[in-house]
PADREN-303908 format. One line per 3 residues: for each residue x, y, z of C-alpha. Coordinates in nm, 3 decimals, m for minus. Layout:
! PADREN-303908
X,Y,Z  ...
***
This chain:
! PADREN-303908
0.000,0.000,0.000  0.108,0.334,m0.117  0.072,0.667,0.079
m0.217,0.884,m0.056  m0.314,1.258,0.027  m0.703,1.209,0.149
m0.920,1.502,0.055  m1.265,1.584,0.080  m1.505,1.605,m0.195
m1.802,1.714,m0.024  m1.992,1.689,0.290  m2.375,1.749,0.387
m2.622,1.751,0.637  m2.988,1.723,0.746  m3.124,2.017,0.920
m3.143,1.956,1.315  m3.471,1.835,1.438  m3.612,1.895,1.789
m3.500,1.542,1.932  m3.831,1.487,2.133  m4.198,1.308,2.011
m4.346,1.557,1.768  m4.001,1.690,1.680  m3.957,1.768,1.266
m3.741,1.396,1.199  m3.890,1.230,1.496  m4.088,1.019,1.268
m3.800,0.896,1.060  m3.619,0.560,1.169  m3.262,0.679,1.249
m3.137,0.433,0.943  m3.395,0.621,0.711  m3.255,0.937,0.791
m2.880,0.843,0.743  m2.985,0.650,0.464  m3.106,0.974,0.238
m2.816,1.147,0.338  m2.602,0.868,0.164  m2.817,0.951,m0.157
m2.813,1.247,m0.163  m2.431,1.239,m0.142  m2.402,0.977,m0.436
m2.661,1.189,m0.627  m2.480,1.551,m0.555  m2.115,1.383,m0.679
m2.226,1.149,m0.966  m2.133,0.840,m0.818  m2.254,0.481,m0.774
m2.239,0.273,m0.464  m2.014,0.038,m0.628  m1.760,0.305,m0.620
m1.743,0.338,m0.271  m1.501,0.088,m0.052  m1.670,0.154,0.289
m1.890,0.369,0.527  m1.808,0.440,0.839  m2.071,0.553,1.058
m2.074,0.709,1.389  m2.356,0.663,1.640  m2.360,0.689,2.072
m2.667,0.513,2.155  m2.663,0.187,1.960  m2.975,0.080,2.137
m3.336,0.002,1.975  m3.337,0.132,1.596  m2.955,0.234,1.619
m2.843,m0.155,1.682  m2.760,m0.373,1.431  m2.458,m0.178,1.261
m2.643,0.116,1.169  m2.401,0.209,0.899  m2.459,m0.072,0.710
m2.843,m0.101,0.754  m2.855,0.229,0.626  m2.636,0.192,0.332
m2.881,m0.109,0.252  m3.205,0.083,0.361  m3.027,0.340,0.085
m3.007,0.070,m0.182  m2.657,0.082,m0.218  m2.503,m0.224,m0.381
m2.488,m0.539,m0.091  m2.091,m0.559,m0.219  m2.049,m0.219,0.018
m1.952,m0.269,0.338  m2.019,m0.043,0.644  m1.930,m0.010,1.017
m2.035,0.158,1.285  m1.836,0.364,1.582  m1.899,0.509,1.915
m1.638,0.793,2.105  m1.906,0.965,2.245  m1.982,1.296,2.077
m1.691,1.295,1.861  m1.793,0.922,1.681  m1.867,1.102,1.316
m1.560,1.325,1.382  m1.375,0.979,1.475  m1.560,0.793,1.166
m1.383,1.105,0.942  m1.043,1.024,1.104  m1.070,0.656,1.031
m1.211,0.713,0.657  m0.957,1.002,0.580  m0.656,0.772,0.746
m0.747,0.453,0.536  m0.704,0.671,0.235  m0.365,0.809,0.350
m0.250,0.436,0.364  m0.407,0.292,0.067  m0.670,0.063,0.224
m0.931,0.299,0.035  m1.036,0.508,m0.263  m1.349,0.636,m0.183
m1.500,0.652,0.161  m1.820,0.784,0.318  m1.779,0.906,0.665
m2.123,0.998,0.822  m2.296,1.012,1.138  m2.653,1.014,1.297
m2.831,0.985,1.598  m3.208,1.010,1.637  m3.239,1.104,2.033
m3.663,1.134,2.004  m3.614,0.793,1.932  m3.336,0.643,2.155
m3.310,0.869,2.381  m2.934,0.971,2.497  m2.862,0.638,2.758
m3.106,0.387,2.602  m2.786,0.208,2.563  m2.730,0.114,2.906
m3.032,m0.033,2.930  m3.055,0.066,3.301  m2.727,m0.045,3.442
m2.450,0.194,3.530  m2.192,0.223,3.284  m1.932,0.303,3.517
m2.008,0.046,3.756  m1.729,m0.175,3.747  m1.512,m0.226,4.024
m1.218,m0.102,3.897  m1.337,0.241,3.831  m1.527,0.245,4.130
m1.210,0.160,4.276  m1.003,0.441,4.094  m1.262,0.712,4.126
m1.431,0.618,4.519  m1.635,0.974,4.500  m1.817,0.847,4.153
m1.765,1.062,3.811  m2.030,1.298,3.759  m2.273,1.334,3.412
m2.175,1.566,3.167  m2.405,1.869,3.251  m2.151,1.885,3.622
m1.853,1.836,3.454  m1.977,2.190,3.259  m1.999,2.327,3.601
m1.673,2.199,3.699  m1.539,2.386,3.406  m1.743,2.725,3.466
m1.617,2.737,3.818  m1.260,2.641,3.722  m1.237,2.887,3.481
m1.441,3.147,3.629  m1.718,3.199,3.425  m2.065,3.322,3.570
m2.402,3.301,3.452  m2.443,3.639,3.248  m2.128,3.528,3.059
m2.233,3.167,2.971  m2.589,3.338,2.847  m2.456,3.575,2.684
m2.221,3.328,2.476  m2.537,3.119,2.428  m2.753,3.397,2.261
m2.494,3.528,2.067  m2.497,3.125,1.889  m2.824,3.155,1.822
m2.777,3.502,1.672  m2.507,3.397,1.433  m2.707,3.065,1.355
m3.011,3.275,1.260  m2.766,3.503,1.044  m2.647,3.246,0.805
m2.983,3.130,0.760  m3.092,3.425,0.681  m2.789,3.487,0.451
m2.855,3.156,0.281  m2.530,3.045,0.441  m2.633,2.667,0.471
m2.801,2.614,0.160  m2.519,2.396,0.018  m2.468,2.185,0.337
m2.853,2.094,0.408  m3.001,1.827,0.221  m3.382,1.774,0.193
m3.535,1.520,0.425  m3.864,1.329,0.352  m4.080,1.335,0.656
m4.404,1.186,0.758  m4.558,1.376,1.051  m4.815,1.270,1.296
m5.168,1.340,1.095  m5.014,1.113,0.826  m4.901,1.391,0.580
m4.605,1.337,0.346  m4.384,1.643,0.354  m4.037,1.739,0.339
m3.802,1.898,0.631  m3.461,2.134,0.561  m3.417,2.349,0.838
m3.269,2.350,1.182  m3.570,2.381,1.418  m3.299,2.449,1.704
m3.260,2.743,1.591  m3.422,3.047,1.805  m3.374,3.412,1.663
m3.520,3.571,1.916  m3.274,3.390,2.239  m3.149,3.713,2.451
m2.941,3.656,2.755  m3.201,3.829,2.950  m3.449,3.595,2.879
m3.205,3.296,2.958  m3.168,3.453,3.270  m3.510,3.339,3.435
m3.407,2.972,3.306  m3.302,2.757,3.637  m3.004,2.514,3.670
m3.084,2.220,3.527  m2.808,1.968,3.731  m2.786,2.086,4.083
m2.925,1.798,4.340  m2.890,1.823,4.698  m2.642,1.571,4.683
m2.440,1.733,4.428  m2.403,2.039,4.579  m2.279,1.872,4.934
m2.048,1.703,4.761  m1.924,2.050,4.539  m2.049,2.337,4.749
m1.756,2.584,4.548  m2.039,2.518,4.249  m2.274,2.796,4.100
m2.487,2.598,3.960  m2.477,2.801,3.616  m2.554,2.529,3.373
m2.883,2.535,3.213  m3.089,2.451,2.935  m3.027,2.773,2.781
m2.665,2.737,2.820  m2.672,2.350,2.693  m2.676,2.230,2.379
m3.064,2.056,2.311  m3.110,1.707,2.232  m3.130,1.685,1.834
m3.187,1.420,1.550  m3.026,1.438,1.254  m2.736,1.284,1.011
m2.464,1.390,0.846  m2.199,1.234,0.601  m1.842,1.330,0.409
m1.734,1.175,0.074  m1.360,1.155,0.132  m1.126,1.026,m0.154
m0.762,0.993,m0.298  m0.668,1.267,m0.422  m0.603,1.038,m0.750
m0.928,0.906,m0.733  m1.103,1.202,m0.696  m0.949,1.349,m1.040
m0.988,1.060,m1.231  m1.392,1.055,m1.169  m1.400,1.441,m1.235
m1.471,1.555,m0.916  m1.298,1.855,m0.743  m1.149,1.796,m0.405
m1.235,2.115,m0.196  m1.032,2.057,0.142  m0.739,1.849,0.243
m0.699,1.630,0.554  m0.356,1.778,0.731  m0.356,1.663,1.067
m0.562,1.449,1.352  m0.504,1.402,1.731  m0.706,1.221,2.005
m0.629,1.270,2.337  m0.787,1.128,2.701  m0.831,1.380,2.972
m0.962,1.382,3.339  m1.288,1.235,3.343  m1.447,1.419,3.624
m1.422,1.764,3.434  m1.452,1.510,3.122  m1.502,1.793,2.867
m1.158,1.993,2.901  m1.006,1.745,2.624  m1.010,2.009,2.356
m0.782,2.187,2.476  m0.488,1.959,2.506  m0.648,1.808,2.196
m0.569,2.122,2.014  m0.200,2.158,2.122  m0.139,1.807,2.044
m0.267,1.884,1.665  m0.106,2.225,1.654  0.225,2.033,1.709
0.212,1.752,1.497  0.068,1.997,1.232  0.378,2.261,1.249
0.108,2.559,1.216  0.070,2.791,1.485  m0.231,2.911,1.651
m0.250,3.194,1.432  m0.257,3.012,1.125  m0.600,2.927,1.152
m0.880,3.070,0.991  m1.206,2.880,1.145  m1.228,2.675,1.479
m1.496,2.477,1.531  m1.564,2.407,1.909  m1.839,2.237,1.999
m2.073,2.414,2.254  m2.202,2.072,2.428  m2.252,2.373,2.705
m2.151,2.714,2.692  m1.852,2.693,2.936  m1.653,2.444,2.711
m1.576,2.642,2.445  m1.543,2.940,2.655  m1.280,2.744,2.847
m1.089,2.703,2.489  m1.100,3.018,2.390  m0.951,3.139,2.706
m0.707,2.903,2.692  m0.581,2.991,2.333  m0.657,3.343,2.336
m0.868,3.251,2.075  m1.012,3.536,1.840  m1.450,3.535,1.899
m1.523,3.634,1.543  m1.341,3.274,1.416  m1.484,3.047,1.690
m1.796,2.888,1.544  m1.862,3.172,1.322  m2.228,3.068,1.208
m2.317,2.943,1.567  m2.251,2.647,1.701  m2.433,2.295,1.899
m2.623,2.560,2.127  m2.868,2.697,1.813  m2.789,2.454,1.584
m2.824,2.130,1.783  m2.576,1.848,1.881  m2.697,1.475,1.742
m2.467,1.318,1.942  m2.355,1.064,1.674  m2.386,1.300,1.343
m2.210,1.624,1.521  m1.865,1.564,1.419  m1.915,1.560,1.079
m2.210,1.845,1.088  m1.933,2.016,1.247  m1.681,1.947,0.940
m1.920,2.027,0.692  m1.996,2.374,0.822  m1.640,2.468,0.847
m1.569,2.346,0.509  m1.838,2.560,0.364  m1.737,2.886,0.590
m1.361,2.835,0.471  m1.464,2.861,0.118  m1.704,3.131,0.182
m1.463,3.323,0.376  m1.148,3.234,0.155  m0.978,3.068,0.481
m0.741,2.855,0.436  m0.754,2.619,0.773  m0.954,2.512,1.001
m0.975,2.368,1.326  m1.243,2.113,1.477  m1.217,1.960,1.794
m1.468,1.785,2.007  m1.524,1.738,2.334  m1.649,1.347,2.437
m1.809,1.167,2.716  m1.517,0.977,2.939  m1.268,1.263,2.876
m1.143,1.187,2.581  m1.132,1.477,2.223  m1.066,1.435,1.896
m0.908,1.735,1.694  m0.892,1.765,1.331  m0.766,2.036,1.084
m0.784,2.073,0.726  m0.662,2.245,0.452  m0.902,2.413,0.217
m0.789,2.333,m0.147
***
């Protein structure tokens, strides 16, 4: 096997549907969904199914409808050719990021041509834990063992990280409206219309319609009216056992639970030339990194110093970061930590307007930033995830 330079062709979304009963996609089974995104990705670029060597698909709760290998009942619910095989991945939030790093890196080495990375997760219909199936994930003696005091759900670990770093309330609302302001912006500006792909939807009274929108999305969010929201972690027992807390974190300041899918068509850059098509970014460097999994969600940062290095760019080299806002205080705790310029940190909003599908984010995250580097003329980009267990994925590209 040969090394290759792994590009990406293109990259698409759904919109983000409220991930509750009623919610736009909530009638969709979660392979459905995924499935027309992988049409509509052969369909945009020309291609057949027989052309593509694999999809990798990530999902977090592969429980009910999401069991079963998802990525390849989807490819099949798509009618791709039964010759393509597909696989399915969980790191938490950052699985479709993960699925990317995987598809781009068997390029690199030669183990593929053509590749789909792609993500979804349909949380009105497995709800976020189904997985567990009520037993404790962390329950093993070991880590009970290692950790005696218990690790904490995500939503504390976000208030670990607001006291640490010293954020208050006004400043995590205020970060929270202004994502929702930008979101709205680039809607209005048409700034999604080549990275949202039309959905077919059935709703409740039977009618056949179609969805392309992020219903997350709320123009009219103000930090003064997240203010009267109240804190939507804070037990008793929680705040015995961290009285320093503020209990800041709430569902304002969170990002909501979402359904949707997303997918990336990523080739050699060979390949991609022979069949016509026009590569539009480069891969140019990955890291993953573990992190203390009590605060849990701090791994972008050394995520992002880890990439920096084995990319030999600087901080300042980049044109777009992509952070995303599982709660406000995470990628408030990056920025501080980089010095990090606001206008370039998730420049049409980010998880907090536009949703977070647990499994499809990371590559709903790469296809925004693709489309803002070549709107903007940028020339990199950052992404880097925060996941569940401390552990982040960071990923930079090159746009071609």
């Amino acid at each position: 096997m040969s090394t290759q330079t792994a590009v990406l062709v293109d990259a698409i979304r759904t919109g983000s549907g409220k991930g509750k009963p009623g919610g736009s996609l909530s009638g969709v089974h979660p392979a459905d969904l995924l499935a027309q995104v992988l049409t509509a990705l052969l369909e945009r670029n020309g291609l057949e199914s027989t052309q593509i060597d694999d999809v990798i698909a990530g999902c977090v709760s592969q429980a009910g409808e999401q069991t079963g290998n998802i990525g390849r009942t989807a490819l099949l619910a798509a009618g791709f050719d039964e010759s393509v095989p597909g696989m399915t991945i969980d790191r938490q939030c950052g699985s479709s990021q993960q699925a990317a790093t995987f598809a781009a890196s068997g390029v690199a080495s030669g183990l593929y041509d053509v590749v789909i990375a792609a993500g979804v997760e349909s949380m009105s219909r497995v709800p976020l834990g189904s997985a567990a199936g009520g037993q404790h994930p962390l329950g093993s003696t070991g880590i009970r063992a290692r950790y005696p005091e218990g690790l904490v759900n995500q939503g504390v670990s976000a208030e670990l990280i607001a006291t640490k770093w010293g954020f208050d309330r006004e400043q995590l609302d205020a970060f929270s409206a202004e994502s929702h302001r930008r979101a709205a912006a680039a809607w209005a500006a048409g700034d999604f219309a080549n990275e949202v792909v039309q959905i077919a939807v059935t709703g409740a009274d039977g009618a056949h319609g179609h969805f392309a929108t992020d219903e997350t999305v709320r123009p009219m969010t103000t930090a003064e009216g997240l203010a009267g929201l109240g804190p939507a972690f804070r037990t008793d027992a929680l705040a015995a056992r961290f009285p320093e807390l503020g209990w800041s974190i709430t569902a304002g300041n969170s990002s909501p639970l979402t359904d949707a899918a997303s997918a990336a068509l990523i080739m050699s850059e060979s390949r991609a030339l022979e069949l016509g098509l026009t590569p539009r970014a480069r891969f140019h460097s990955f890291a993953v990194v573990g992190d203390d999994p009590l605060y849990m969600l701090t791994g972008p940062i050394p995520a992002t110093h880890k990439v920096l290095e084995r990319s030999g760019l600087s901080f300042g080299d980049l044109d777009a970061y992509e952070v995303n806002e599982a709660f406000a205080s995470v990628p408030l705790a990056w920025a501080h930590e980089f010095d990090a310029d606001p206008a370039k940190l998730n420049s049409r909003g980010g998880a907090i307007a536009l949703g977070h599908a647990v499994g499809a984010s990371g590559t709903r995250l790469l296809t925004t930033m693709l489309n803002h580097l070549e709107a903007t003329g940028g020339r990199y980009g950052l992404q880097v995830m925060c996941e569940g267990g401390g552990t982040a994925n960071a990923t930079i590209i090159e746009r071609l």
